[in-house]
C-alpha positions as a printed NumPy array, in Angstrom:
array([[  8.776, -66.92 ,  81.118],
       [ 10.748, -70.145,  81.498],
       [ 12.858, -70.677,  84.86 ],
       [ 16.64 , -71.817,  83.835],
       [ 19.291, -73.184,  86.416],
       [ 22.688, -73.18 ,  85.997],
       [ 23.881, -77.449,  86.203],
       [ 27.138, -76.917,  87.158],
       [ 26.075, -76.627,  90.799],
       [ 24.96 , -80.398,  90.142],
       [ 28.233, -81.598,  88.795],
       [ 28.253, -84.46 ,  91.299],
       [ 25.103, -85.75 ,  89.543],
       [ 25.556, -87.441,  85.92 ],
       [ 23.471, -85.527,  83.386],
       [ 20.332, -87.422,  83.421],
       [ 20.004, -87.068,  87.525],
       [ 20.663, -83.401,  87.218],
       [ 17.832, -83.218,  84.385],
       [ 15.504, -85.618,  86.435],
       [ 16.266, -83.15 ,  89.132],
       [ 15.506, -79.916,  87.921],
       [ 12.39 , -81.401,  86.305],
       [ 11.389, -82.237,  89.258],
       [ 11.953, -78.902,  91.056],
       [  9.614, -77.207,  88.183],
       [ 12.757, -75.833,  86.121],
       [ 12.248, -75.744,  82.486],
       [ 15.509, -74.944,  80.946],
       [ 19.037, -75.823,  81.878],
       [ 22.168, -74.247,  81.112],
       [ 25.147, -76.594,  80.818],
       [ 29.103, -76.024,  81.462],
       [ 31.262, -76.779,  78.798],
       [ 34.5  , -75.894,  79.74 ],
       [ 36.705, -73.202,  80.762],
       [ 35.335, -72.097,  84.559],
       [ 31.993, -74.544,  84.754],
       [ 34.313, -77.597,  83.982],
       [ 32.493, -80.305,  81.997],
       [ 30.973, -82.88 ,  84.331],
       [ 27.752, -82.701,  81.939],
       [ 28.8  , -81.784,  78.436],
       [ 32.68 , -82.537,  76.984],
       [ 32.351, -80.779,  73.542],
       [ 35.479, -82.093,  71.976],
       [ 34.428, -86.028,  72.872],
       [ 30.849, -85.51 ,  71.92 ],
       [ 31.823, -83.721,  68.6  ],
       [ 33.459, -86.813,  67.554],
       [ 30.597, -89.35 ,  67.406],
       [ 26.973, -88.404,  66.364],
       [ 25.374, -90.878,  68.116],
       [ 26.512, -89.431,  71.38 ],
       [ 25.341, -85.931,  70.439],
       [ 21.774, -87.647,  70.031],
       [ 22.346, -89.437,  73.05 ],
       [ 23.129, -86.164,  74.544],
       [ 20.365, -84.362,  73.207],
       [ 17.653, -86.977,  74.287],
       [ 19.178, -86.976,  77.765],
       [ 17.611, -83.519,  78.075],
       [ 14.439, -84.05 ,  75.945],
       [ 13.602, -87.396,  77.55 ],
       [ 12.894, -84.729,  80.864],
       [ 11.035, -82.48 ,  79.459],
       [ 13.667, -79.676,  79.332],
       [ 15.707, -77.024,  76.893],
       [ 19.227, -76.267,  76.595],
       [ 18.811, -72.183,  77.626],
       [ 22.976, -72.343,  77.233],
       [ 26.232, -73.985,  76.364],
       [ 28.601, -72.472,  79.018],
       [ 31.952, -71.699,  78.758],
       [ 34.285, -69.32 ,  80.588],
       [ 37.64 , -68.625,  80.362],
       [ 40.539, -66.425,  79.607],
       [ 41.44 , -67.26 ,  75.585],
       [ 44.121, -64.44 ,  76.049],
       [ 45.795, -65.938,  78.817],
       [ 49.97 , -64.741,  78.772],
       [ 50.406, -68.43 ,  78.987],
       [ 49.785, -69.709,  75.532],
       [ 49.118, -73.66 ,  76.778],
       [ 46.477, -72.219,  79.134],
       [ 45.033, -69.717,  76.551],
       [ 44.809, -72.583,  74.17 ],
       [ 42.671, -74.727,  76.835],
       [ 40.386, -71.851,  77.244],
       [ 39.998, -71.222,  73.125],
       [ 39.666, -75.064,  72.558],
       [ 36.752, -75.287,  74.596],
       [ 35.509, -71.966,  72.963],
       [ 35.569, -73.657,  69.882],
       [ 34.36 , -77.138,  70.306],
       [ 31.643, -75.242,  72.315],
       [ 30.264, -73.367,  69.712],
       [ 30.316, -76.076,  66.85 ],
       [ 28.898, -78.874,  69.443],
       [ 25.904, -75.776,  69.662],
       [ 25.375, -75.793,  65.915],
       [ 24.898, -79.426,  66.06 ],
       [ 22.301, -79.445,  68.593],
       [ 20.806, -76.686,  66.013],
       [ 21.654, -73.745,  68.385],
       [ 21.984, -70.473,  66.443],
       [ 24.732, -68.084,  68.129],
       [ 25.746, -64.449,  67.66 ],
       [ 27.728, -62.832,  69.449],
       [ 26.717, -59.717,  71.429],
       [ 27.826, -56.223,  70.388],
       [ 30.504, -55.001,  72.696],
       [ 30.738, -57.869,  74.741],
       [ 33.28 , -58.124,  77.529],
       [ 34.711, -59.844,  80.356],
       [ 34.952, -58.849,  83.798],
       [ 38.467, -59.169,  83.941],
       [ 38.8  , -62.041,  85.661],
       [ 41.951, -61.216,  87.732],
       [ 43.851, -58.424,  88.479],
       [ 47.115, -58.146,  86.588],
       [ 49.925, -56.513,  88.884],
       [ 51.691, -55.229,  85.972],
       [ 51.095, -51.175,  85.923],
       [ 51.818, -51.275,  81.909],
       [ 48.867, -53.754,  81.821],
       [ 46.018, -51.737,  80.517],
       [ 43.291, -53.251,  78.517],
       [ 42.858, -56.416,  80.605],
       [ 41.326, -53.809,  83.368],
       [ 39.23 , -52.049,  81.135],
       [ 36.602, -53.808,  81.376],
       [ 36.528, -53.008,  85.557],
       [ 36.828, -48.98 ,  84.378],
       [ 33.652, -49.152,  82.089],
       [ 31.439, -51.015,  84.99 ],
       [ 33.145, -48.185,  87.614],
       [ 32.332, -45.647,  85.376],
       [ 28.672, -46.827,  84.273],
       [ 27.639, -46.823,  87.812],
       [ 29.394, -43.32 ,  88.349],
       [ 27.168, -42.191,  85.274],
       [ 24.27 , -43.827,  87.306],
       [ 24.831, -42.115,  90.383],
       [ 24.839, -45.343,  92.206],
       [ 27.613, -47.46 ,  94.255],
       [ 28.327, -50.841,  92.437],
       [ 27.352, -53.702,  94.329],
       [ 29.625, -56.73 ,  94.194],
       [ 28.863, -61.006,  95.537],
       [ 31.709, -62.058,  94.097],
       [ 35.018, -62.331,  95.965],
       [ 37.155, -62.   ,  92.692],
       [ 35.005, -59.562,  90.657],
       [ 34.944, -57.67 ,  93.946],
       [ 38.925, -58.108,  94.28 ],
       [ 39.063, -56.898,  90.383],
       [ 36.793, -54.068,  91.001],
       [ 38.454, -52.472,  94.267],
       [ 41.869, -52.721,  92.4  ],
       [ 40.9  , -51.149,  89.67 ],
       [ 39.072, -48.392,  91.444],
       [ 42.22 , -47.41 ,  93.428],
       [ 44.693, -47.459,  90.236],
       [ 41.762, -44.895,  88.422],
       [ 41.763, -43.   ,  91.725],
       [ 45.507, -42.862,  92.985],
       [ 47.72 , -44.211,  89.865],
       [ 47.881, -40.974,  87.846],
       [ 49.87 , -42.632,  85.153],
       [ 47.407, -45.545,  84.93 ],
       [ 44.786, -43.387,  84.856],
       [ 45.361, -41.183,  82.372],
       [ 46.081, -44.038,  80.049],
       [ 42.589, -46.175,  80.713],
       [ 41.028, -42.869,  79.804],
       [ 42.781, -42.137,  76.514],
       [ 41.858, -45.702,  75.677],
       [ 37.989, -45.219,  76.842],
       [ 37.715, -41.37 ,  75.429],
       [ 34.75 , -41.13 ,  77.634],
       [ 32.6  , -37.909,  77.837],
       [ 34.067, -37.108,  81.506],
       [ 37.656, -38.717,  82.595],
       [ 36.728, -41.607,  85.263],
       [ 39.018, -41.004,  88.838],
       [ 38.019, -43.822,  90.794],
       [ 34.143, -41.992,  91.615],
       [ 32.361, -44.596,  92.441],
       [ 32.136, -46.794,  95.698],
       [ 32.237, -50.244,  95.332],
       [ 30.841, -52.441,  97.734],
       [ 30.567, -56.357,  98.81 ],
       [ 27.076, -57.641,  99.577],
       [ 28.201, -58.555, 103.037],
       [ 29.451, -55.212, 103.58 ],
       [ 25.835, -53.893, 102.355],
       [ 24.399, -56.118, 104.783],
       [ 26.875, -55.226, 107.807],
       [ 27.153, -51.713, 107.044],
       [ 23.427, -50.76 , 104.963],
       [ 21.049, -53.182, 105.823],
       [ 22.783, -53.984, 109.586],
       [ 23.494, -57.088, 110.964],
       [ 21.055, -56.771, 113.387],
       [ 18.308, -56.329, 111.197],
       [ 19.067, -59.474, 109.325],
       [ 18.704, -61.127, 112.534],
       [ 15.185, -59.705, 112.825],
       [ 14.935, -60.651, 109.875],
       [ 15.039, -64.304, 109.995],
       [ 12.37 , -66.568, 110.001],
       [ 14.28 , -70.239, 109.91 ],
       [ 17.081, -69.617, 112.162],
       [ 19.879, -71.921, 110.922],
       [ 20.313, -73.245, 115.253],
       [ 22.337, -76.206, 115.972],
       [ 24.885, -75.248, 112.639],
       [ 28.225, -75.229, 113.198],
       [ 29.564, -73.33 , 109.717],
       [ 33.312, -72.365, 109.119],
       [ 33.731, -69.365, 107.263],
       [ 35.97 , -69.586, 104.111],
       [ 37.779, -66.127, 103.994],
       [ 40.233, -67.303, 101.053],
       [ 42.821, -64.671,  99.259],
       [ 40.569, -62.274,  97.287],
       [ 38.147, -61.21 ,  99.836],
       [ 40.556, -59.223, 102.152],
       [ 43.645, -58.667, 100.457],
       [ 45.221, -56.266,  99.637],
       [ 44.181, -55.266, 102.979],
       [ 44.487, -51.085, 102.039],
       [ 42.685, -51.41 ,  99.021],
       [ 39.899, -54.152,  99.818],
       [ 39.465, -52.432, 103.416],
       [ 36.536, -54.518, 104.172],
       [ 37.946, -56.299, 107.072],
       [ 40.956, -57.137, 109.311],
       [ 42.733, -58.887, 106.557],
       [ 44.272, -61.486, 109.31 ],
       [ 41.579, -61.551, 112.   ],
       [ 38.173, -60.797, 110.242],
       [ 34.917, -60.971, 111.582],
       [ 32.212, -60.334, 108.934],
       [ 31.155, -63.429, 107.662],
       [ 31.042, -64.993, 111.485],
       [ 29.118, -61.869, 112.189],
       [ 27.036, -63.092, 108.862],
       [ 26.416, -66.436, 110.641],
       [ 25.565, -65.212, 113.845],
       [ 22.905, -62.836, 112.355],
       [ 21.348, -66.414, 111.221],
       [ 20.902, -68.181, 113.817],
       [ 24.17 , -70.642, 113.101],
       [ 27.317, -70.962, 115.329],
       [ 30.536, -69.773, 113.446],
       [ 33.6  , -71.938, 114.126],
       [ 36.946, -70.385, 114.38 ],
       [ 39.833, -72.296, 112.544],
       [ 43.402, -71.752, 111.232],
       [ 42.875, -71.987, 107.559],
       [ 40.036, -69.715, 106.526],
       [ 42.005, -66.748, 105.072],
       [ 44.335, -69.03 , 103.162],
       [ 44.055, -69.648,  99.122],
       [ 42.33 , -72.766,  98.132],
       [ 44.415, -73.136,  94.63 ],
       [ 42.746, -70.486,  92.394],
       [ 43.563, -70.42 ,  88.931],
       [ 46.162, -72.696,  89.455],
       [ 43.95 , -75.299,  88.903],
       [ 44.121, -74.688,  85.222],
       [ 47.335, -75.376,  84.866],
       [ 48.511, -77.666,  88.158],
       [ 45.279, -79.483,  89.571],
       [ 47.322, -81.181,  92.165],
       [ 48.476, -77.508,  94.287],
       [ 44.617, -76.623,  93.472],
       [ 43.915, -80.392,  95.418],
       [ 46.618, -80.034,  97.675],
       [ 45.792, -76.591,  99.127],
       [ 41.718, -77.442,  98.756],
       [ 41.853, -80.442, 101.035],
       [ 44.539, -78.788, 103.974],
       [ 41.392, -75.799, 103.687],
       [ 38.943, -78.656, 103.91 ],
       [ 40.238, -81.404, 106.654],
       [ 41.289, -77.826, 109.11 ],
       [ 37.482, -77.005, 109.052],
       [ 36.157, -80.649, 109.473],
       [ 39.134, -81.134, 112.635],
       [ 37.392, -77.96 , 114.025],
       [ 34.072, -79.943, 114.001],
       [ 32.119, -77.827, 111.46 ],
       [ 29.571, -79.099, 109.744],
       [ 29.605, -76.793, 106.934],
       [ 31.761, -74.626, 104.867],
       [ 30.574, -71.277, 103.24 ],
       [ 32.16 , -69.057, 101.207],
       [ 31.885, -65.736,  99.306],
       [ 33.993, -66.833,  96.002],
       [ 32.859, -69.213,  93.338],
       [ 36.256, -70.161,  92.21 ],
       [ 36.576, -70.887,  95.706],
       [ 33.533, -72.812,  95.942],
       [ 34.389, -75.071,  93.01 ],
       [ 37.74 , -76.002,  93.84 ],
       [ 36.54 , -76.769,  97.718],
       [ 34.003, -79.054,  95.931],
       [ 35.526, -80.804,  93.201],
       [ 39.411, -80.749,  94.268],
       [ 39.392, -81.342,  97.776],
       [ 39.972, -84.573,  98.823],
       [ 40.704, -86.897, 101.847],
       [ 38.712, -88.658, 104.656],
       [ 36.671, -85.788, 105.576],
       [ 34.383, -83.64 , 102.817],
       [ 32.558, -81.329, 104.445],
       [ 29.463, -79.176, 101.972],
       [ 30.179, -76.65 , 100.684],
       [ 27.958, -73.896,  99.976],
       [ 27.455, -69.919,  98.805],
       [ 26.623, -67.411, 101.817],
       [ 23.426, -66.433,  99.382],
       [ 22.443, -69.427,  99.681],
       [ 22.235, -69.596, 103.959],
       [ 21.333, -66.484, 103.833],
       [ 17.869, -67.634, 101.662],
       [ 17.234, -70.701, 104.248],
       [ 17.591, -68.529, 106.662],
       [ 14.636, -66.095, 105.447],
       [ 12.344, -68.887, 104.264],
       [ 13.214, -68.132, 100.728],
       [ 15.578, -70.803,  99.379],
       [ 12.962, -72.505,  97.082]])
């Protein structure tokens, strides 16, 4: 078994830091955005396609440390109802898959492969983007299990979906006739955040006990954002304007939540694929509020969140920003 990480959460590093890095830490493999989502602090495709010289260069980067390319990754929505952004997202598809064949990477793609859905369309005559939702509802239904969520937006997609299966008879009936599954799915299954499994399963209280490097002396501001809470009577997790869970989260340990204006308001989104400057704009009015409030630290429960807070923000003060998993890890003794 070789141990991979994901280099996008070293985007602030230049390739041969990150690679240094990871060698260091014992990793053996590295996966490496490419566009879409991950962005393409490491690896630009289309630039690196054009000269050979700087695909060798590339490849010895990673060599030179020991390490294999476990991935090329690239995320994005090549279906997009806006054809400039669609375009972006198949671009990087593209150039992604023929800088792979260069570096003598064989790809196939799986059977059956899908996204997550990415974002819930509000259009009821929207079908097949949800789909994909329906088929994870209905595998855990099959299962017998709930369907455990940590991300804010695949949690947002989920919930929404669930509710149009379970109360939108219209909708419903026409996800099925697409799906022709054994047994009609009618929004069965229970779907669930991994802070509500540790609030409401696990208790916050046991965390606590729980902990073994309580995170004292923190001062963390808890970024809320638009997909967590809202809508409020589907995502029923929390107040939607005066929640509690993730400062509950912090308390449980060991850190000191701070309370500030801006932590249920959007950081930018997906507008950031098509207007960086509202995704900078609203990132660094989410950022400064927290640092004016004298936190030390920001966490969040959305990645999309966590990557515009880290790469658009701007301004005098940048504050780190970091994944509840990952406080939640330091504070067990588990984070290496």
């Amino acid at each position: 078994m070789k141990l991979s990480v994901f280099a996008v959460l070293l985007a602030d590093r230049s390739l041969d830091d990150a690679c240094k890095y990871l060698k260091d830490s014992g990793v053996q493999a590295i996966e490496i955005g490419a566009g879409g989502f991950p962005g393409k602090a490491h690896c630009n495709p289309a630039e690196l396609l054009k000269d050979d010289k700087k695909i060798e260069e590339f490849r010895n980067t990673i060599e030179k440390h020991g390490l294999e390319i476990a991935a090329l990754s690239t995320h994005g929505n090549a279906v997009h109802p806006d054809p400039a952004v669609a375009k972006v997202f198949h671009d990087d598809y593209v150039n992604t898959v023929l800088l792979a064949e260069k570096l003598g990477v064989t790809l196939q793609e799986l059977e059956n492969w899908q996204c997550c859905g990415g974002a819930f369309s509000m259009g009821k005559d929207e079908i097949a983007s949800k789909l994909a939702s329906v088929r994870a509802l209905n595998a855990a239904k099959e299962q017998g299990q709930d369907l455990v969520t940590l991300c804010s937006a695949c949690h947002n997609v989920l919930k929404q979906a669930n509710d149009a299966m379970a109360n939108d008879a219209e909708f419903s009936d026409h996800a099925n006739n697409y799906m022709q599954l054994d047994q009609p799915y009618r929004g069965e299954t229970k779907v669930i955040h991994y802070l509500e499994l540790l609030r409401d399963v696990v208790g916050f209280e046991n965390v606590k006990k729980a902990v073994v490097n309580p995170l004292k002396g923190r001062k963390i501001a808890a970024y809320y954002g638009c997909l967590l809470l809202r809508p409020g009577k589907v995502m029923q997790m929390d107040n939607p304007e005066n929640p509690r869970i993730m400062e509950d989260f912090i308390r449980a340990i060991g850190a000191e939540p701070v309370l500030w204006a801006n932590r249920n308001e959007c950081c930018g989104g997906y507008a950031v694929m098509e207007d960086k400057k509202i995704a900078q704009k609203k990132s660094t009015a989410v950022m400064e509020n927290a640092a004016d409030m004298q936190a030390d630290t920001l966490v969040t429960a959305c990645p999309l969140c966590l990557y515009n807070l880290t790469k658009n923000a701007s301004g005098e003060h940048r504050l780190p920003v970091v994944y509840f998993t990952e406080l939640l890890a330091e504070a067990l003794g588990v984070k290496d």
